[in-house]
N, C-alpha and C positions, 0 to 999 in steps of 0.2 A: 504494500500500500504506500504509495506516497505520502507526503504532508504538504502541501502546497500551504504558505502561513498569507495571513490576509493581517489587516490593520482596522484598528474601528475606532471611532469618535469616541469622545466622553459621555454622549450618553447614547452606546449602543447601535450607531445607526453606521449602516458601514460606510467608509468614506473613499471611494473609486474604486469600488467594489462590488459586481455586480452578482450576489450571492442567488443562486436559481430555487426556487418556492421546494419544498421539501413535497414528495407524493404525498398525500392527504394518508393514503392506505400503508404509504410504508414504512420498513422496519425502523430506520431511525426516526421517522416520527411519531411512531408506536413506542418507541421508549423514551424519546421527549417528554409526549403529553401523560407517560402512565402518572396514574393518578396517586401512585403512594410511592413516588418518584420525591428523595429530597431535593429541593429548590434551594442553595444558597446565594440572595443576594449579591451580585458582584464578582461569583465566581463560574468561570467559565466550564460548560457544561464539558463531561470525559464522559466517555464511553468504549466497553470492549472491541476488539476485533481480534480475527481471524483468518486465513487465506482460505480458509470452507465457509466463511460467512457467504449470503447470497451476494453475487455482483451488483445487483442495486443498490443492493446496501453501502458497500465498500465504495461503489461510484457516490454516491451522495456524503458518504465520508467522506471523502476524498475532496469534495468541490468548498468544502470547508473546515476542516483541519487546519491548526497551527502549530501543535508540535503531534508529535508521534513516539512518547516513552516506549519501552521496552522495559518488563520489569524484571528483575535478574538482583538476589540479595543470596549473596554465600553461594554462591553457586546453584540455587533452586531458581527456576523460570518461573515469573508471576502473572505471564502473560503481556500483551501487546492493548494496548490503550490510543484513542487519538482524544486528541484536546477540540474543542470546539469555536467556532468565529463567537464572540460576544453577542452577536445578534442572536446567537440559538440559547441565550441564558435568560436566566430569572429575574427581570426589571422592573418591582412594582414603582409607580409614583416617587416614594418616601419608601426607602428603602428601612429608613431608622425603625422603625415598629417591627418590622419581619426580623431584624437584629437581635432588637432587644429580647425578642421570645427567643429568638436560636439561644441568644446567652441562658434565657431560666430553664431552657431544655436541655443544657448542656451541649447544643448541637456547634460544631463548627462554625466560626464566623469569618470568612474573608476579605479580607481588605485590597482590594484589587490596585496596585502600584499605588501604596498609599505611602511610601520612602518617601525622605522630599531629594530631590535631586541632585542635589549638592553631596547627599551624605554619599548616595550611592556612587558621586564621580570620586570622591574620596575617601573609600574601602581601602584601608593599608593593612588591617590584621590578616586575612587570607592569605599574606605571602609570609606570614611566620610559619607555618608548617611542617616546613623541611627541617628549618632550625629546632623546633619543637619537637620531631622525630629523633634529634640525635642526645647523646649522653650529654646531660645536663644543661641541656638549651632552655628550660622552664627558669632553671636560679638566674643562668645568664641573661634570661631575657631581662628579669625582674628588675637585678642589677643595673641593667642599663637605661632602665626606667627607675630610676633612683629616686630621679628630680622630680617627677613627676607626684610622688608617692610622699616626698619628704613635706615636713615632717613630719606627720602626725605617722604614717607606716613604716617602717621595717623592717626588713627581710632577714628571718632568722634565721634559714637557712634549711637543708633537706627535711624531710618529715617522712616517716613512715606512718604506713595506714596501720588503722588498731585491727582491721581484719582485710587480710592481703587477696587483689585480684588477680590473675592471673591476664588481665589486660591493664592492671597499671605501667605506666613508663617513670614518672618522676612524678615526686611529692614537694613542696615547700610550702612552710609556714611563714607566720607574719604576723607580725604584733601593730595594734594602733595604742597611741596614748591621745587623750583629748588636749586640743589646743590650749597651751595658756590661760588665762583672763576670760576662757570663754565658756558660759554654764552648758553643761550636758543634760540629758533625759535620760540618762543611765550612769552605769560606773564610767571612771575616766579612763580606766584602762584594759584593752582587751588583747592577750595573750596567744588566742587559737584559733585566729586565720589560718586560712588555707589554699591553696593552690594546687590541682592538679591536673598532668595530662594522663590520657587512655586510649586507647585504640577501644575501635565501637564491638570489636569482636575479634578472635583468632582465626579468623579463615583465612589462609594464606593471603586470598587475592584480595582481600578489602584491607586499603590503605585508611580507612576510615580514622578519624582521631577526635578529640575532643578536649576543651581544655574547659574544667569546672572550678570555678570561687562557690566553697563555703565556710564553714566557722564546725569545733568543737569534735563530737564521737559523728563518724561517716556516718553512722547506724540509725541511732537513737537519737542526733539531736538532725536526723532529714527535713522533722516535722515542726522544728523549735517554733513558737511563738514567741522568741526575746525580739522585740521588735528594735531594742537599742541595738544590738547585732547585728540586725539586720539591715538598720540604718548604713552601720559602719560599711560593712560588707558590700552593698548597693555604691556607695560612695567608692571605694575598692574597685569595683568592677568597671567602673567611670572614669579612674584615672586609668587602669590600664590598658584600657578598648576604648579607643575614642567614638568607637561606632554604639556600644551604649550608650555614651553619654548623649550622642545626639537623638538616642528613641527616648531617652529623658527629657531631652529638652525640645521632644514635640509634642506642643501644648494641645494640638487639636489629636493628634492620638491617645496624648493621656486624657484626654476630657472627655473622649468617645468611653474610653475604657471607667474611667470615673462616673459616668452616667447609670453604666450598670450596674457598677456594685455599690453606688452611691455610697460613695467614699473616697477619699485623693488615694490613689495608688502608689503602690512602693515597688519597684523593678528589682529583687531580687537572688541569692543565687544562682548568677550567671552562667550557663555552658554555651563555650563559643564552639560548634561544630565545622567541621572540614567531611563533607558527605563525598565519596570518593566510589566510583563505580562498583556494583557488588556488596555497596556497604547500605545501610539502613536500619531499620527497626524494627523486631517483631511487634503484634498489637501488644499493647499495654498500657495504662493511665498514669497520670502524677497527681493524683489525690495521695492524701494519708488518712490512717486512720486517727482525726480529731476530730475535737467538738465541733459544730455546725457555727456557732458563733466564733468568729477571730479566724477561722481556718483561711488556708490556701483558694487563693478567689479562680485560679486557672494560671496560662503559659501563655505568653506571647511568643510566636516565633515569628522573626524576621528574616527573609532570605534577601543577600548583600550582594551573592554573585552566583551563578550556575541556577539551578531548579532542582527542586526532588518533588517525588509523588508521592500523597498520600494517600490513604483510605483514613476516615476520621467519621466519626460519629457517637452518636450518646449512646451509656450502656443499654437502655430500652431499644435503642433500633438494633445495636449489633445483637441483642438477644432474641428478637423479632427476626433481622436475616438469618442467623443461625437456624431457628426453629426451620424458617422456609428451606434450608438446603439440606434441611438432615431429611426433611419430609420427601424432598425430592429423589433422595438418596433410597431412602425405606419403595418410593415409588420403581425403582428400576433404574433411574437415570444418572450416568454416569460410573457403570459398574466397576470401571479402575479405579476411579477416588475410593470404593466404599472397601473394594481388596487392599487397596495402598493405606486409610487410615482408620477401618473397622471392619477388621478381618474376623473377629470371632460374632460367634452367633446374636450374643445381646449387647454388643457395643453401640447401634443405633438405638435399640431399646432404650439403654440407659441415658443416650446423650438427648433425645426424646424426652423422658420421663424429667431428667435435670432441668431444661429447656422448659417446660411446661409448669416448673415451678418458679416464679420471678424471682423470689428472694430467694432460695439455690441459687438459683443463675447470675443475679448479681452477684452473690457470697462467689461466686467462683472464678467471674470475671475479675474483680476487686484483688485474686490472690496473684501472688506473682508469674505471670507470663500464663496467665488467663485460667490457672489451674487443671479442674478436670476436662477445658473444653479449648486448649492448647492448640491442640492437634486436627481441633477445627476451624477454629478463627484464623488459623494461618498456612491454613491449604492454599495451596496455587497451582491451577491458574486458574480454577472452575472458581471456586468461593470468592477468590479476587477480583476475578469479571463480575463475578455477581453482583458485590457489591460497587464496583463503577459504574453497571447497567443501572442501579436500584437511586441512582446519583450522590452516594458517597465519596464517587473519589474525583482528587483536583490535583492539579498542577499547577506548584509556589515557586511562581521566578521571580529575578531579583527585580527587587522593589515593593513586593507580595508579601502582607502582612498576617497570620494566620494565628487567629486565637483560639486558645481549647478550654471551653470554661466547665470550672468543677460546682459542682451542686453537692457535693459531698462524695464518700467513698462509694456509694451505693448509686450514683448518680455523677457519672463523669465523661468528660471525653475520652473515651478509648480510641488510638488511632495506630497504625501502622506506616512506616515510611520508607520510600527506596530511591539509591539515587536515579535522575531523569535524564541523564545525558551520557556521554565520554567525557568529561573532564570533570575533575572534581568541585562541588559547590561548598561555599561558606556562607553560614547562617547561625543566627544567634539565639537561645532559647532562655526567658527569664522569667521567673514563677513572681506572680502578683498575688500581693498581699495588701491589705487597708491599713494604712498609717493613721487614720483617724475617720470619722464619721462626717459627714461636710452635708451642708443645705443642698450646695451646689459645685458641683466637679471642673467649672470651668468651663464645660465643653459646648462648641458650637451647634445647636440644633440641625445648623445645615452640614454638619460634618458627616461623610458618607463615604461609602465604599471605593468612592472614582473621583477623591477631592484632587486630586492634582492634576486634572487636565488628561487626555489624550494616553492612550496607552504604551505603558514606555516595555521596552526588552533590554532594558539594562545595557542601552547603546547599539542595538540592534537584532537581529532577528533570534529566536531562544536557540539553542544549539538543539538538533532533536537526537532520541535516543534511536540505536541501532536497531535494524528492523531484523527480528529473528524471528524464521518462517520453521515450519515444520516439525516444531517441539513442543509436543503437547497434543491434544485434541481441542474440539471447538469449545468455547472458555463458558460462554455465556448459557443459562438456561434461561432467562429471560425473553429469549427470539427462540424458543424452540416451540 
């Protein structure tokens, strides 16, 4: 399948682009208009393919496509995906009301090139990687950001983890002391900063990496609520990524995001990612388990350079498609998947019977790497087409802001992610937390998913991911 990419206005309408009306009766406009089809605001409709899909189909693909992933993590194939012209997406009037409920549904919300332009022309952390891959490039960096840091941080130098991963590379700690003359909202001095880099996984081919700021036990304080830490830490993550400091100092994103949890937001626990072909993320949430009051509000991530794909959605719906693919399953359809991940006799019974109980099914998604139902939520390429057709999944290139909001452990975004191209992308992920309770967030009423004009590609057209035919069988049950 080709991707031939088009360009579109800011609001939607294509601009010298003469996009041909979709057949009323066909397949891709049979899964447009399905009716229990998610619709996200601002974000550009993805759907399966196939080289066995029907030729019309793939022809009307084709006459509007903008990129074409490929999805390949550790070496398992996740299927082939095309991206859609913005005219085939979801545009009501006032976008902000269809937002606002994605947030209390915990459903995905995207910010279609909502960067402002500036920051993205000067992205400089994506080129530490290399240096960050070798012995001791994490002190050295820190080091050489001294100034930056002084005085209130200090670099105290290697740190080991209290419980060792087996994709750690380097640790360093960091002490802050409070300024002089000037009053704090907490102690004045904090000892157990932190700093580290990881690789996203040991599969040989995934160059993946990741560099995380937090404070105190890796373990036990994931979920801290010392908000004065968290201050420090936020501020930490500001002088050493100048590319947070400018998602802090935009006032119309933080106002957007302060509308919904009504309250000024705090950016968080920084992990800067380096997404590298082959690398990505099984499904899984960043809730924790705490009180409902002061908790974790959700994740911001922002993509700086390249694209990756996700699948994202609220526990309810991944428990919802689950049921529908196990049923599929139990019906005949797709007899490899059911040999390949429920070969004995009552394995669908029970993933059925799980599925059919909500609070089971939450309790199981909630555990780590999705628990007893693992083996289902990150099947590929059948279940991962499923959910693209079902309109779960999107493609976040740079400029592309993508919030995952939490409604608590039993109520989250669950999402899965893989890279979207050949080259590796860098993107930043920061967990929001409420600094205070506020009348009013600041934010612009008319702040929306497409505030910056014109659709940008991060300097031009997305890079698309390699077309791999013949691996697999047809992905989607959806068009069957």
């Amino acid at each position: 399948m080709s991707a031939d990419k088009h360009e579109g206005t800011e609001d939607g309408e294509a601009e010298g682009v003469d996009l041909p009306e979709l057949a009323s009766k066909g397949q891709l406009r049979a899964l447009l208009d399905a009716p229990d089809r998610d619709r996200c605001p601002g974000a550009r409709p993805v759907v399966s393919v196939h080289p066995e899909d029907d030729p019309a189909f793939i022809a009307e693909v084709n006459g509007r496509c903008v990129s074409a992933p490929s999805l390949e993590r550790r070496g398992a194939f996740h299927g082939d995906w095309a991206e859609l012209h913005d005219t085939d997406g979801f545009f009501p009037r006032d976008p902000l009301p269809a937002m606002a409920e994605r947030w209390e549904q915990a459903r995905p919300v995207v910010l279609h090139d909502a960067l402002d332009e500036d920051l993205l022309d000067h992205v400089s952390t994506d080129r530490w990687a290399d240096d960050l891959r070798g012995p001791g490039g994490l002190e050295r960096l820190l080091h050489e950001r001294a100034g930056e840091l002084a005085p209130e941080y200090r670099v105290l130098g290697p740190r080991e983890p209290a419980v060792p991963d087996e994709r750690d590379m380097e640790g360093v700690g960091l002490s802050w002391r409070a300024p002089k003359g000037r009053p704090t909202r907490g102690p004045g001095a904090i000892d157990d900063l932190w700093l580290k880099t990881q690789r996203l996984s040991t599969h040989a081919e995934d160059r993946s990496l990741r560099l995380r700021f937090s404070f105190g036990d890796e373990v036990n304080e994931d979920a801290s609520r010392d908000m004065a830490r968290h201050r420090v830490l936020s501020e930490l993550a500001n002088r050493v990524l100048p590319e947070v400091a400018a998602l802090n100092a935009d006032r119309e994103l933080m106002g957007l995001i302060g509308e919904w949890t009504r309250a000024r937001p705090l950016l968080t626990q920084a992990i800067a990612y380096w997404n590298a072909p082959n690398g990505g993320a099984c499904f899984h949430h960043d809730a924790f388990d705490e009180p409902f009051k002061g908790r974790q509000r959700g994740v911001l991530y922002a993509q700086l350079t390249g694209a990756t794909a996700w699948l994202a959605l609220s526990t309810e719906d991944l428990i919802r498609r689950a049921r529908e693919f196990v049923e599929l399953l139990e019906e005949g359809e797709f007899p490899w998947v059911r040999a390949q991940i429920a070969p004995a006799a009552g394995d669908l019974s029970a993933w059925l019977r799980l599925l059919q109980d909500p609070d089971q099914a939450r309790a199981s998604l909630s555990a780590p790497g999705g628990g007893a139902l693992a083996r289902l939520i990150d099947q590929g390429p059948e279940f991962t087409s499923l959910l693209a057709d079902a309109g779960h999944g999107y493609v976040v290139s740079a400029g592309d802001v993508m919030l995952l909001p939490n409604q608590g452990l039993n109520l989250t975004c669950m999402h899965s992610v893989f890279c979207a191209g050949d080259e590796e992308g860098f993107s930043l992920s920061l967990a929001i937390r409420d600094q205070e309770k506020a009348g009013s967030a600041g934010g612009s009423r008319g702040a929306g998913a497409r505030r910056r004009g014109a659709t940008r590609r991060g300097g031009g057209a997305r890079r698309r991911g390699a077309s791999r035919r013949g691996r697999g069988r047809p992905g989607s049950s959806r068009r069957r």
